[in-house]
C-alpha positions as CSV (number, residue, x, y, z in Angstrom):
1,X,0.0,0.0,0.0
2,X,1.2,3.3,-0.7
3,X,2.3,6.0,1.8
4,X,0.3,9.6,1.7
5,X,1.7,12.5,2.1
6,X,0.6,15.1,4.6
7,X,0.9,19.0,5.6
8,X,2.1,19.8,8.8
9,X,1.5,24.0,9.2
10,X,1.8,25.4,12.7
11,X,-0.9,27.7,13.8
12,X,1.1,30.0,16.0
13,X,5.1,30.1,15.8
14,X,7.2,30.9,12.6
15,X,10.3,29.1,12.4
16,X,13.0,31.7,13.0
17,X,10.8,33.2,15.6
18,X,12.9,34.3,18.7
19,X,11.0,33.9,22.9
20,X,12.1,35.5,25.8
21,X,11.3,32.5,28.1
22,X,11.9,29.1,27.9
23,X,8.4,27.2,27.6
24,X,6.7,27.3,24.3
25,X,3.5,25.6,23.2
26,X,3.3,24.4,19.3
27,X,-0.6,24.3,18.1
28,X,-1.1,22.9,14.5
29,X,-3.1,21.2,12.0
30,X,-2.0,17.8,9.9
31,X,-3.4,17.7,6.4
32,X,-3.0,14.9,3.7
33,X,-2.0,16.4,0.6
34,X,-3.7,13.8,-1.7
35,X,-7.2,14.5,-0.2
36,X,-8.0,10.7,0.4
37,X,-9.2,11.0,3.7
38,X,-12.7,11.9,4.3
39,X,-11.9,11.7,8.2
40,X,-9.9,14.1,10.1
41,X,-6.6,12.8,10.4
42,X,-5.9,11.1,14.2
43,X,-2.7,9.5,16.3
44,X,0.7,10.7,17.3
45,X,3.1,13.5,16.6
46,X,6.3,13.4,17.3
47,X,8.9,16.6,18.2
48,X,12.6,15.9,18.5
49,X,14.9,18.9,19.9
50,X,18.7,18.3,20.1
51,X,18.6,14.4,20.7
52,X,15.2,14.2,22.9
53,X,12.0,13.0,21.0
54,X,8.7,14.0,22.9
55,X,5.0,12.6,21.8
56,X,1.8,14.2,21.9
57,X,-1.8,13.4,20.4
58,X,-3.5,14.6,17.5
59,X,-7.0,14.2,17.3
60,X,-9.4,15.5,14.6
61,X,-6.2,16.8,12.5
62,X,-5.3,19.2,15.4
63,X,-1.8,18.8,17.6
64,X,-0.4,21.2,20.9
65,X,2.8,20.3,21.4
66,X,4.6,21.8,24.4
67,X,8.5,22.0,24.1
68,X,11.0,23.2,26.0
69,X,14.0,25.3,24.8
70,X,17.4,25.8,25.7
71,X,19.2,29.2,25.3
72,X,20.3,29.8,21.5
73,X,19.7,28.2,18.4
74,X,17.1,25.1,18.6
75,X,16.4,23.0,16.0
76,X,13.1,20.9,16.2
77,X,11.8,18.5,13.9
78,X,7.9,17.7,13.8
79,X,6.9,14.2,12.5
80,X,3.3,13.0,11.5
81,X,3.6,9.0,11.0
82,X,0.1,7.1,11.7
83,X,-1.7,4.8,9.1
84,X,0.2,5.1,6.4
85,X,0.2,8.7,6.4
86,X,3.9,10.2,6.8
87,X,5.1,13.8,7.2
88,X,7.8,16.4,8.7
89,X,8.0,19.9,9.1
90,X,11.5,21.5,10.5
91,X,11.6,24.6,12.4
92,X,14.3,26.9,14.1
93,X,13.8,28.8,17.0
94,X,15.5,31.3,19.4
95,X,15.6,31.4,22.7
96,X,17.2,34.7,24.0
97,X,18.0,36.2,28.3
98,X,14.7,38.4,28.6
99,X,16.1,42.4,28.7
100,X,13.3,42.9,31.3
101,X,15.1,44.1,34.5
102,X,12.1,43.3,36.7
103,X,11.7,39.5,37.9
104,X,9.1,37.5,39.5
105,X,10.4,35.4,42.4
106,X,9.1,31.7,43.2
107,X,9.4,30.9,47.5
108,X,8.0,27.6,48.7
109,X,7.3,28.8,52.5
110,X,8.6,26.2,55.1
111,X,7.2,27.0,58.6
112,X,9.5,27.1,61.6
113,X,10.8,23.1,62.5
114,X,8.7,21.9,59.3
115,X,10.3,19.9,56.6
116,X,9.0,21.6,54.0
117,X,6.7,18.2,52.9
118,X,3.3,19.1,51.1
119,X,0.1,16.9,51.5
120,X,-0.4,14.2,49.6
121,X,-0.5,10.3,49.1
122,X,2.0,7.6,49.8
123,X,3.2,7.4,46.3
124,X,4.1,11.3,45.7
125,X,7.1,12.8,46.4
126,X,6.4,15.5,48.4
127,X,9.7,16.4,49.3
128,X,10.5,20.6,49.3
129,X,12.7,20.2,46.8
130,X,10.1,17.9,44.6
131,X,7.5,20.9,45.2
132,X,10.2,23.6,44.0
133,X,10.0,21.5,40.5
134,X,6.5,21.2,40.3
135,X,6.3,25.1,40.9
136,X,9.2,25.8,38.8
137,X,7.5,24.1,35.8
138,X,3.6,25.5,36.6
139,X,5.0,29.2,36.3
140,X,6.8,28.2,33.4
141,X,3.7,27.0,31.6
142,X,1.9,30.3,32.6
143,X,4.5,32.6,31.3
144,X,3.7,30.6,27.9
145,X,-0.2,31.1,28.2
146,X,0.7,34.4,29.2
147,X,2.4,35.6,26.4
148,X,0.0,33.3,23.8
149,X,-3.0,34.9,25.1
150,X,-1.7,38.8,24.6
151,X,-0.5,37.7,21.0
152,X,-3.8,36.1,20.0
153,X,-5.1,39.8,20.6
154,X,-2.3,41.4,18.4
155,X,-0.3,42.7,21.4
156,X,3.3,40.7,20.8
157,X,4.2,37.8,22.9
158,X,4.8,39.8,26.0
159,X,5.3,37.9,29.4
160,X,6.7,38.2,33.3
161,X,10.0,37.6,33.6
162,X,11.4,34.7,36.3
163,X,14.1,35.3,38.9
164,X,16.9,32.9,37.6
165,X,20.2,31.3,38.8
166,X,22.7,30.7,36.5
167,X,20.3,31.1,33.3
168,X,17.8,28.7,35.0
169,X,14.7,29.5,36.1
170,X,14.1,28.5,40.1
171,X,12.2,28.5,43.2
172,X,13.6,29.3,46.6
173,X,13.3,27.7,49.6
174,X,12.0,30.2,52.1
175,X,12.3,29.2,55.7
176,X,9.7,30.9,57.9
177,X,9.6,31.7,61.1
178,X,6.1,31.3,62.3
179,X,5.6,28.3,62.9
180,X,2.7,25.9,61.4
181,X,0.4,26.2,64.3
182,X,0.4,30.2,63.4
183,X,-0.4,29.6,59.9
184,X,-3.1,27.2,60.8
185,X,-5.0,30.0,63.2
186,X,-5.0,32.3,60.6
187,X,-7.7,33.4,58.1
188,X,-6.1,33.3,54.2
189,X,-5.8,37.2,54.4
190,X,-4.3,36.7,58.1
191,X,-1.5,34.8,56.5
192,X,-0.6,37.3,53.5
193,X,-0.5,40.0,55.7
194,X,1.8,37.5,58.2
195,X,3.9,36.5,55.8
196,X,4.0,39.7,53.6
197,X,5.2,41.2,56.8
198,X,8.3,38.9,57.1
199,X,9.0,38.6,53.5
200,X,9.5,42.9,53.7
201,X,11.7,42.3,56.7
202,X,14.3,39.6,55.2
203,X,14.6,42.5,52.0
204,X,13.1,39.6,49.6
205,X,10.8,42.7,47.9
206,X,13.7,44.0,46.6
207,X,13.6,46.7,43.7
208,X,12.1,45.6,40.6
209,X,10.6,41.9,42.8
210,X,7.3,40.6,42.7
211,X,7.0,37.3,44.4
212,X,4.5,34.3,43.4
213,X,4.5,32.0,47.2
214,X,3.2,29.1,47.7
215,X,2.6,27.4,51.8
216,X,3.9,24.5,52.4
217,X,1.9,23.3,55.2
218,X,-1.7,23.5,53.9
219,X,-3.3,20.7,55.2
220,X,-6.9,19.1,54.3
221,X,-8.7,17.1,57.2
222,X,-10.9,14.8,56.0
223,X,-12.8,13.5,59.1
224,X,-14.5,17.4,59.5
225,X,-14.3,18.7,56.1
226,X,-12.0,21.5,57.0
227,X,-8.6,23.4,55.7
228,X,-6.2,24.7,57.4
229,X,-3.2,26.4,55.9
230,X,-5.5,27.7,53.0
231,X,-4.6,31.2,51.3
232,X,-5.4,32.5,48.0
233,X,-4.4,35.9,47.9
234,X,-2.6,38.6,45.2
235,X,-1.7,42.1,45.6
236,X,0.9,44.9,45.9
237,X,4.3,42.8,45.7
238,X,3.0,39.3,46.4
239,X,0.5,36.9,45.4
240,X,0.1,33.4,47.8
241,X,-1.7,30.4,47.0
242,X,-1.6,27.2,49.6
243,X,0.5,24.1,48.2
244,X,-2.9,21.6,48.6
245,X,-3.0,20.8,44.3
246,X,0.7,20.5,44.5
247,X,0.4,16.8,44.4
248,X,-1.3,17.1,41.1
249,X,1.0,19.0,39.0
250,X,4.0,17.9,36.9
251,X,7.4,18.4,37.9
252,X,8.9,18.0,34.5
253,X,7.8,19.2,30.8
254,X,7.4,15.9,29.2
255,X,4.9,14.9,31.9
256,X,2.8,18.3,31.7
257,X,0.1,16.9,29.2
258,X,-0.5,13.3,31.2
259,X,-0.5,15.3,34.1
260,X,-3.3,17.8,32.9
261,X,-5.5,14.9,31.5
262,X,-5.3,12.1,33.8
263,X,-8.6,10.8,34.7
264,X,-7.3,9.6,38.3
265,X,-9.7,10.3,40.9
266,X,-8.4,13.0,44.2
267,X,-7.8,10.7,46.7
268,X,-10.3,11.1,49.3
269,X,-7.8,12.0,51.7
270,X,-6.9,14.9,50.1
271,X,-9.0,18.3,49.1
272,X,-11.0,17.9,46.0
273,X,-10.2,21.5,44.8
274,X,-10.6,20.2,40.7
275,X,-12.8,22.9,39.7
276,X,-15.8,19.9,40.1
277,X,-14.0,17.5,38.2
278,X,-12.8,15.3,40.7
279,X,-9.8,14.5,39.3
280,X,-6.0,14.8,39.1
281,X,-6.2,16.6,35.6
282,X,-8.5,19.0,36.9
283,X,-6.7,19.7,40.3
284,X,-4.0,20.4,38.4
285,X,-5.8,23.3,36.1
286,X,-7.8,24.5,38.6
287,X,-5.0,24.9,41.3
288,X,-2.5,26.5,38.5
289,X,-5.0,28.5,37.3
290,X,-5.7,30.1,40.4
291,X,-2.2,30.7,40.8
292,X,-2.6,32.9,37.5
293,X,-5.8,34.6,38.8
294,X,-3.8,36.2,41.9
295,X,-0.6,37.0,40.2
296,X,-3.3,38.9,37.8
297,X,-3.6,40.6,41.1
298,X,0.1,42.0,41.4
299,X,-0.1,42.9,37.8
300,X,-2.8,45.4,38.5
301,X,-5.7,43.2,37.0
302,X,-9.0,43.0,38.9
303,X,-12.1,40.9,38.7
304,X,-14.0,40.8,35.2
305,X,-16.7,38.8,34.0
306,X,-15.4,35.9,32.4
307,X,-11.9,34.9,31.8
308,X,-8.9,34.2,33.8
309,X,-10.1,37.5,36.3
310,X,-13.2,35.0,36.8
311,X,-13.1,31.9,37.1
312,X,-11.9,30.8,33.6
313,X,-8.4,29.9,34.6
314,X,-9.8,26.5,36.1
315,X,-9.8,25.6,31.9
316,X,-5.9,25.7,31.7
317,X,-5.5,22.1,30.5
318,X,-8.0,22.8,27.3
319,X,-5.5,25.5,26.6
320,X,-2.4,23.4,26.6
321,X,-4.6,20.3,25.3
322,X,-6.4,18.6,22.7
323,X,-9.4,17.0,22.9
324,X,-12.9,16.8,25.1
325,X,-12.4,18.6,28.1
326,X,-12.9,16.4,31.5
327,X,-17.1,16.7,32.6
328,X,-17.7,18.3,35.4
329,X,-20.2,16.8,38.7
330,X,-22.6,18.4,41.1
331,X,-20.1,20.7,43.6
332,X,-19.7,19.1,46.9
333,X,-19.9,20.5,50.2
334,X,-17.3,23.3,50.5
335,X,-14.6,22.3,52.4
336,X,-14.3,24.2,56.0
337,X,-11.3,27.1,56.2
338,X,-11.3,28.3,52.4
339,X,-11.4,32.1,52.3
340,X,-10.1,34.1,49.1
341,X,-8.1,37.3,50.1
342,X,-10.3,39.5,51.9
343,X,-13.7,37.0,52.1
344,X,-14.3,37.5,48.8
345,X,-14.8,34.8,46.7
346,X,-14.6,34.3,42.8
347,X,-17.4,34.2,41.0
348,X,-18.4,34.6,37.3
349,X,-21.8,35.7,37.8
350,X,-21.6,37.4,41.1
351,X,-23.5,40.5,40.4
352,X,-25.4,41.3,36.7
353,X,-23.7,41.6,33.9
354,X,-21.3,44.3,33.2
355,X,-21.0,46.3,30.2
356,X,-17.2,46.3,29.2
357,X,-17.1,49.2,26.5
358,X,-13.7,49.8,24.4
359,X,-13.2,53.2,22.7
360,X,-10.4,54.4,20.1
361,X,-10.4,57.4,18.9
362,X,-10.3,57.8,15.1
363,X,-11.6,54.0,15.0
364,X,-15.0,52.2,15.5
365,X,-16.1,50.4,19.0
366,X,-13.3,47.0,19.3
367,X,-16.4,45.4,20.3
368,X,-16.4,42.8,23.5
369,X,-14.0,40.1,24.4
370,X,-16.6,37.4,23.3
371,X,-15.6,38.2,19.9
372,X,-12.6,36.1,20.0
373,X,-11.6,33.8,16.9
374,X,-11.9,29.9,17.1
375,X,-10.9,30.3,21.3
376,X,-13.7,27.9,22.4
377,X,-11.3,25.2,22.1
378,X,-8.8,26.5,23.6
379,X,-11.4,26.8,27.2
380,X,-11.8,30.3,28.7
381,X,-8.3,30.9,30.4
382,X,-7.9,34.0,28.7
383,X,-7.5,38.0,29.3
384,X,-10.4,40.3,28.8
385,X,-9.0,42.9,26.6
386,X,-8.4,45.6,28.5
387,X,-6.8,43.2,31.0
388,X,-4.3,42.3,28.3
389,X,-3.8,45.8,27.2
390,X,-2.5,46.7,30.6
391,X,-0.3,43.7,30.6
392,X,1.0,44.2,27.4
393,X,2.1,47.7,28.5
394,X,2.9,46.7,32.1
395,X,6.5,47.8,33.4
396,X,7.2,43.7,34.5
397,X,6.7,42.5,30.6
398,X,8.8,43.0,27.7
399,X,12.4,45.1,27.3
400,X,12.6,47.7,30.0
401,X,12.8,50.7,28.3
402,X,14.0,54.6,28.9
403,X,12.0,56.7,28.3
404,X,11.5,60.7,28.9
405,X,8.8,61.1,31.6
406,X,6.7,64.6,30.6
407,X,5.3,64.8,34.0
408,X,2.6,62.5,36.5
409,X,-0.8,61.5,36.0
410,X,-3.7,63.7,36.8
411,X,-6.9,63.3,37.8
412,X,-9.2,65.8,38.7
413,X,-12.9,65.5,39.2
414,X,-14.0,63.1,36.2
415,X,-10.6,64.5,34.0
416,X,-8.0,62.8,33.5
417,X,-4.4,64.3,32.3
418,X,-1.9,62.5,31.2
419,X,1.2,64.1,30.2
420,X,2.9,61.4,28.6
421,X,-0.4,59.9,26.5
422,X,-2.9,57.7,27.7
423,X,-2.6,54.0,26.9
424,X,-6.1,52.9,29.0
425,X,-8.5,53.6,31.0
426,X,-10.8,51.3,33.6
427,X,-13.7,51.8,36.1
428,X,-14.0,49.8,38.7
429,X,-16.3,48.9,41.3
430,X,-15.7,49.1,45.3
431,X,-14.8,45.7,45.6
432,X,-12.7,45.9,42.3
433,X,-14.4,44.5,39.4
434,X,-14.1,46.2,36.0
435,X,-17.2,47.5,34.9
436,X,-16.0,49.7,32.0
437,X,-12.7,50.2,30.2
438,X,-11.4,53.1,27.0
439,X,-8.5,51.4,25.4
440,X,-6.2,53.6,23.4
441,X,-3.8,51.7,22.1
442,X,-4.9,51.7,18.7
443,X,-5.3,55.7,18.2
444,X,-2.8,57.0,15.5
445,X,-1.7,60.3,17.9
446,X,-2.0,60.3,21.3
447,X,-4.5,61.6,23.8
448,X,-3.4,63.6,26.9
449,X,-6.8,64.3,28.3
450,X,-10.0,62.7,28.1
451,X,-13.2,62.9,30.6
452,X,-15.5,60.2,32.1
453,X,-18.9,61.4,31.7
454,X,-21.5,61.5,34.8
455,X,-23.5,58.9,33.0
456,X,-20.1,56.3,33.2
457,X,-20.1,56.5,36.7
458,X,-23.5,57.4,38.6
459,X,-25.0,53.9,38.9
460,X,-21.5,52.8,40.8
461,X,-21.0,52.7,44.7
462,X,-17.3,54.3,44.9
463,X,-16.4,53.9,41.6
464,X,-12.4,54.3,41.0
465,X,-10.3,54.6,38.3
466,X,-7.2,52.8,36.5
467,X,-5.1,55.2,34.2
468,X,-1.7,53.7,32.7
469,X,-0.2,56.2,30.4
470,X,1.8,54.8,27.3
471,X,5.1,54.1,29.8
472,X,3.7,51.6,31.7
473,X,2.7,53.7,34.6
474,X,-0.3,52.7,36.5
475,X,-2.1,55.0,38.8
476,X,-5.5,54.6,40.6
477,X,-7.8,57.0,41.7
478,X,-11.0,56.7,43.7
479,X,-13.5,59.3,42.5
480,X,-15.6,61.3,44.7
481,X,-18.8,62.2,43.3
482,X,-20.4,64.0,46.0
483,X,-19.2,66.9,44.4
484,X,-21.4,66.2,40.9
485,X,-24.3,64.5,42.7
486,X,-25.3,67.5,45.3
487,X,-27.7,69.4,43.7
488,X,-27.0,73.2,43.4
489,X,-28.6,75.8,45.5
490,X,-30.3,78.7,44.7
491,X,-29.2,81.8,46.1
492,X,-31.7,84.4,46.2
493,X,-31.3,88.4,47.1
């Protein structure tokens, strides 16, 4: 029988494309030239780089292949080989030190007299150091979402930059100390503020440090349904999230994939926190994903209505995977001890609807971020667009560039000034959801004054503002609007 040929095109790298970090993710489609196959095309690809050889799935013609590369030239080979179909597509890609001079840092937080083991069962290694590679390799994977996701939107493939040693990317070992007992009698906000505290005082938020922390000591008891340990918190300089889904996640590339689609069931001993999945794949996405959603938090994003600022990071493994996603059960019983960063939970849908409006001057409306191309199958862990306008043009991603400052943002009443030009605008809520946003990035001069109107704002409970001009700098503003909401008075002779 004779061999068919097939197509191999990549959706979403260019050979001779150069990254900035060190985890990339490959999506594609395999074709057969000769047009004898009424069915999609289904199996294995293969992707060698240097002298490994790595296999992931292709189903219905579609592949994600997530590769790993070294510093400098690598040369990776793609092979399609399945039922007598047979083709190879060559690439080259660059990996280059990020020019960013601002670094996120990865601790593992070992309270006082602790070894630094997470929970899990018998046949994990939940050794500090085993955590450190697990974490090393989740943050890794989100730097690649990261910087997908503001691409899809034409921004560039921007993302944070990690703290490295000797070219490699780590996570530190951060002894504590309080000890576990003190973590365990706190709330999740009591042990931010705890261990924000202490991080301030050992000089860890250094200039140009943000730090991404994760508790070693989290601890799920099954006989009362409760959680001690638990924090899932993001602002200022840190974002912490407990170490409870550590058990879950990969410590190595090659195993990211099996890792995010097993179908093993949470052992019962252990906190089912698998975004109603009930299983290790979904632990895994949901408990990275979260670690997105609060390091969303240091970059300045807050709550939106869908997306990774809702609740659509627990849909991480669709992005890296192909496939049906895992189905999802009837929640159980919330476990005891699980507060978000000041009580608040996450929700999609907590309050109605919000209407997210995106202005350019000199262009029409950009519309809303349900307008996205093909993303259903890639699940909803993406950034609303203003949220990815602000990361895009955020100081921690990209080259760090000089230049001139004309002077500091202004805003008076409902004005704002903004000396140097205005890259975007958001209103937020009290409680920091994003109810409107004017994105300027697209306008061919730039604006140094625009002005919310009364209607924008009179419907909001102490409304505030975002303005980051077109240097990166972010300032926020609550707005007072007693000042436009008294009525006047009459003054009579």
């Amino acid at each position: 029988m004779s061999i068919h040929s097939v197509d191999i095109s990549l959706d979403n790298v260019d050979s001779k494309e150069t990254f900035e970090h060190s985890v990339i993710l490959l999506k594609g489609k395999v074709t057969c030239q000769e047009n004898c196959c009424k069915a999609l095309l289904n199996g294995k690809i293969s992707v060698s780089i240097e002298s490994e050889v790595f296999d992931f799935d292709v189903k219905e013609g579609r592949f994600k292949c997530i590769v790993e590369l070294e510093l400098g030239l690598n040369f990776l080979k793609i092979i399609y080989n399945n039922d007598l179909h047979l083709g190879q597509y060559t690439l080259t890609l660059e990996r280059k030190s990020s020019l960013c001079d601002k670094v996120l840092k990865l601790l593992y937080v070992v309270p006082k007299g602790e070894s630094g083991e997470f929970q899990s069962v018998q046949t994990c290694s939940n050794s500090a150091e085993s955590a450190c590679k697990r974490i090393t390799t989740g943050v890794k994977l989100l730097q690649c979402l990261v910087s997908e996701r503001l691409s899809e939107l034409g921004l560039g493939k921007k993302t944070f930059n990690l703290f490295t040693q000797n070219e490699k990317e780590e996570c530190e070992v951060f002894y504590s100390q309080h000890t576990k007992e003190e973590f365990f009698s706190c709330t999740g906000e009591g042990i931010w503020i705890m261990t924000a505290r202490e991080l301030l005082n050992k000089g860890i938020f250094a200039h140009g440090v943000k730090v991404l922390a994760f508790l070693s000591c989290t601890k799920y008891f099954e006989e009362t349904n409760e959680i001690k340990g638990y924090v899932a918190c993001g602002r200022g300089h840190l974002a912490m999230v407990s170490s409870s889904g550590l058990h879950s996640w990969a410590s190595n590339v090659s195993s990211v994939v099996s890792c995010l689609t097993s179908p093993i069931p949470i052992d019962s001993s252990l906190l089912d926190d698998s975004g109603f999945r009930g299983t290790l794949g979904g632990c895994y996405a949901t408990t990275l994903g979260a670690a997105l959603h609060e390091m969303g938090h240091v970059f300045d994003l807050v709550h939106s209505d869908f997306g990774v600022m809702a609740r659509g990071f627990e849909e991480l493994d669709i992005f890296f995977t192909v496939g049906n996603p895992q189905p999802r059960h009837q929640p159980k019983i919330e476990a005891k001890g699980r507060t978000c960063c000041g009580g608040q939970e996450i929700s999609v849908r907590a309050q109605p609807p919000t209407k997210v409006t995106s202005i350019s001057f000199g262009f029409r409306s950009m519309g809303t971020d349900k307008e996205y191309k093909e993303w259903d199958r890639d699940g909803k862990a993406y950034f609303h667009r203003s949220a990815a306008v602000l990361l895009s043009g955020h100081p921690w991603f990209g080259e760090c560039r000089q230049q001139e400052d004309k002077g500091p943002v202004q805003i008076i009443g409902l004005e704002v000034k903004v000396p140097n030009g205005l890259r975007l605008i958001e209103l937020h809520t009290e409680d920091d959801r994003l109810v409107k946003y004017w994105d300027f990035t697209k306008n061919p001069t730039k604006i140094h004054r625009y002005c919310l109107s009364l209607f924008d704002v009179k419907d909001i409970i102490q409304p505030s503002v975002l303005v980051q001009d077109v240097t990166g700098k972010i300032v926020t503003h609550k707005l007072n609007l007693n000042a436009f909401l008294i009525p006047p008075v009459n003054l009579t002779d």
